[in-house]
C-alpha positions in Angstrom: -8.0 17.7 -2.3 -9.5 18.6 1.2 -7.5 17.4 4.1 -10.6 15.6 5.1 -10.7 13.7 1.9 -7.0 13.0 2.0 -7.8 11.6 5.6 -10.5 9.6 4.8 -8.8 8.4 1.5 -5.5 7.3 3.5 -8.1 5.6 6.5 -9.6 3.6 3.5 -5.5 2.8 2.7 -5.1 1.4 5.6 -8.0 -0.4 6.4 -8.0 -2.1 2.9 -4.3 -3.2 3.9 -5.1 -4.7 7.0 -7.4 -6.8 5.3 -6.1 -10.2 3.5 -6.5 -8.6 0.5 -3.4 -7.2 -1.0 -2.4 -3.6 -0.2 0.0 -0.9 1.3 -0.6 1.9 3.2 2.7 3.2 4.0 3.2 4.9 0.6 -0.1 6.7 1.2 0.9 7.8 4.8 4.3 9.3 3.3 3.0 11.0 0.7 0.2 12.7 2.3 3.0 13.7 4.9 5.6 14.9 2.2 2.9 16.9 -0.1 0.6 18.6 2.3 0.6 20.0 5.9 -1.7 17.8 7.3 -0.6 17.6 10.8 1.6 14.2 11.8 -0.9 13.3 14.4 -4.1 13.4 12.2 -2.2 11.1 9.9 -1.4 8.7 12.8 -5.0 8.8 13.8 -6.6 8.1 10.6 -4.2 5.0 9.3 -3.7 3.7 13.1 -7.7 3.5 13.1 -8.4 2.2 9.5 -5.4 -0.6 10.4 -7.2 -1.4 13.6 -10.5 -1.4 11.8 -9.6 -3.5 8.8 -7.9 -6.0 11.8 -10.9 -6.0 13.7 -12.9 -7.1 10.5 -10.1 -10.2 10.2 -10.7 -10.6 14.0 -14.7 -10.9 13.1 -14.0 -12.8 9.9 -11.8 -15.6 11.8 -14.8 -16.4 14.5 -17.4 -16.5 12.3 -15.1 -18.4 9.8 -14.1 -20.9 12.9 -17.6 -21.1 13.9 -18.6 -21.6 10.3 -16.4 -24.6 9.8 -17.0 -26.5 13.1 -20.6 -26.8 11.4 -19.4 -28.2 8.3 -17.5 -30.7 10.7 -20.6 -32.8 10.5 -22.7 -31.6 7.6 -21.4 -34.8 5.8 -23.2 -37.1 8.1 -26.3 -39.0 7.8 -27.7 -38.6 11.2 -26.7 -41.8 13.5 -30.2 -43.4 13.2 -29.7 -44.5 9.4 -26.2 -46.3 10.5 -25.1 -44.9 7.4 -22.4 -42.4 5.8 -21.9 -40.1 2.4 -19.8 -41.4 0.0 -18.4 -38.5 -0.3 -17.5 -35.3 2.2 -19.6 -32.3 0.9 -17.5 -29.7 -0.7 -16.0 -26.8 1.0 -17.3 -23.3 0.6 -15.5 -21.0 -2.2 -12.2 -20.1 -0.7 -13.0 -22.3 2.7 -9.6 -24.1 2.1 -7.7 -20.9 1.3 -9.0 -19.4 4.7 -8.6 -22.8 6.6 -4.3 -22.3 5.5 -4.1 -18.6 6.3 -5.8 -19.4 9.7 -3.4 -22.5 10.3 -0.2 -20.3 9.8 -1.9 -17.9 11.8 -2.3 -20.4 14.7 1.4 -21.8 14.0 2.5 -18.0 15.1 -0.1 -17.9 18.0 0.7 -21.6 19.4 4.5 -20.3 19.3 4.4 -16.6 20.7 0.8 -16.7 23.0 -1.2 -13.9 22.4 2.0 -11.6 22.5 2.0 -12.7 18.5 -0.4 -9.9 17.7 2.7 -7.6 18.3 3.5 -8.9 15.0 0.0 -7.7 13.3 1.8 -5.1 11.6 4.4 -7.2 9.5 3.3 -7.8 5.8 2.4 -11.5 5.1 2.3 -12.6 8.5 0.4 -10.2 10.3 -3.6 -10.4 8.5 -3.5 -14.5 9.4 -2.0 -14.0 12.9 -5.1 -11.5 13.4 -7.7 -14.2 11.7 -6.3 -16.8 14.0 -7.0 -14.9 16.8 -10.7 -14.7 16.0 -10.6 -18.0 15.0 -8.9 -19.4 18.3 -11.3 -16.6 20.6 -8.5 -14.5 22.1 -10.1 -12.3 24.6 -10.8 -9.4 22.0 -9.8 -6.2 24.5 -6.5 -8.0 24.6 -6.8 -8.2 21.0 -7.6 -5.0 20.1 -4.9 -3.5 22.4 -2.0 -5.6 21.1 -2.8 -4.9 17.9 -3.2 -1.2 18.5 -0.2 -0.8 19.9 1.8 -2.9 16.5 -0.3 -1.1 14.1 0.0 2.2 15.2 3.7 1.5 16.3 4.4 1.4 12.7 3.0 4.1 11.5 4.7 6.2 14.3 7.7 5.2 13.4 7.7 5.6 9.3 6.8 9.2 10.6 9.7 9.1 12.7 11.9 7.8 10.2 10.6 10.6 7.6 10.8 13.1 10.3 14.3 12.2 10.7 15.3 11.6 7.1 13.4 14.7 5.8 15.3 17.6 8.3 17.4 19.8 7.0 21.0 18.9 7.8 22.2 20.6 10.9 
C-alpha cells in the first residue's frame, strides 16, 4: 500500500467516525503509525481533517435537519381560512425522531457548557450530537469549526503522543 492510499484510507477512518454512524479511527491512526514510516504529522493531518470534515457534514446535517423540522411544525395544518385541523399529525420523516433525540442531547450539552461544549466533539457517544446541535442551534460556524479543530485534532495528537511515549525504547 502507497503511503498516499494509507492516507487517504485513514482520512476516510476518520471522517466516517465523526459521522453518527458508528466507527473508530483511532485503531487506524495507530496502526498506520506502528507498521509504516509514514511521518507523525501527515497522519495528524489526514485524520485531524477527515474528523473535522465528517463534523462539518453533522454541522450541515443539524441546520438543514432544524430547518427541515421547523417546516414540518405546520405541515399538519389546514390553512386558518377552513377553521379546521387534521385528525391526525402527519408522520415524521424516516429517522426524523431518531435525529430529533441525538439533537436534544446534543442541546442538553450545549445549554449546559455554551459553545465551549464542542471541546468535547472528540469523546465517543457524546461528541457527533453535540456537533449536530450546533448546526441545529446556528452556532457561529468559524467558532464551530475552530473548537472543534482544536478537540479533534487534540486527540489524535495525543494517541501519538501516548504511542510515542509508550513505543520508546527504555532508557
Amino acid at each position: 500500500m502507497t503511503s498516499a492510499a494509507a492516507l487517504a484510507g485513514l482520512f476516510l477512518s476518520a471522517f466516517w467516525a465523526a459521522t453518527l454512524l458508528p466507527g473508530g479511527s483511532e485503531a487506524a491512526l495507530l496502526a498506520l503509525r506502528a507498521t509504516t514510516g509514514i511521518a507523525p504529522l501527515a497522519l495528524l493531518i489526514a485524520a485531524s481533517a477527515g474528523n473535522v470534515l465528517g463534523a462539518v457534514a453533522n454541522y450541515v446535517l443539524g441546520r438543514l435537519l432544524a430547518t427541515r423540522l421547523a417546516r414540518r411544525g405546520d405541515r399538519g395544518r389546514v390553512p386558518e381560512s377552513t377553521g379546521s385541523q387534521l385528525s391526525s399529525p402527519p408522520m415524521p420523516a424516516p429517522g426524523a425522531t431518531e435525529r430529533q433525540e441525538e439533537i436534544g442531547a446534543g442541546r442538553s450539552w450545549l445549554a449546559r457548557l455554551g459553545p465551549a461544549a464542542l471541546l468535547l466533539s472528540w469523546v465517543p457517544v457524546i461528541g457527533d450530537p453535540i456537533t449536530l446541535a450546533a448546526g441545529a442551534l446556528r452556532i457561529p460556524f468559524p467558532l464551530f469549526l475552530l473548537l472543534v479543530s482544536i478537540a479533534k485534532t487534540g486527540r489524535y495528537l495525543a494517541l501519538l503522543g501516548g504511542w510515542a511515549l509508550l513505543s520508546a525504547p527504555p532508557g
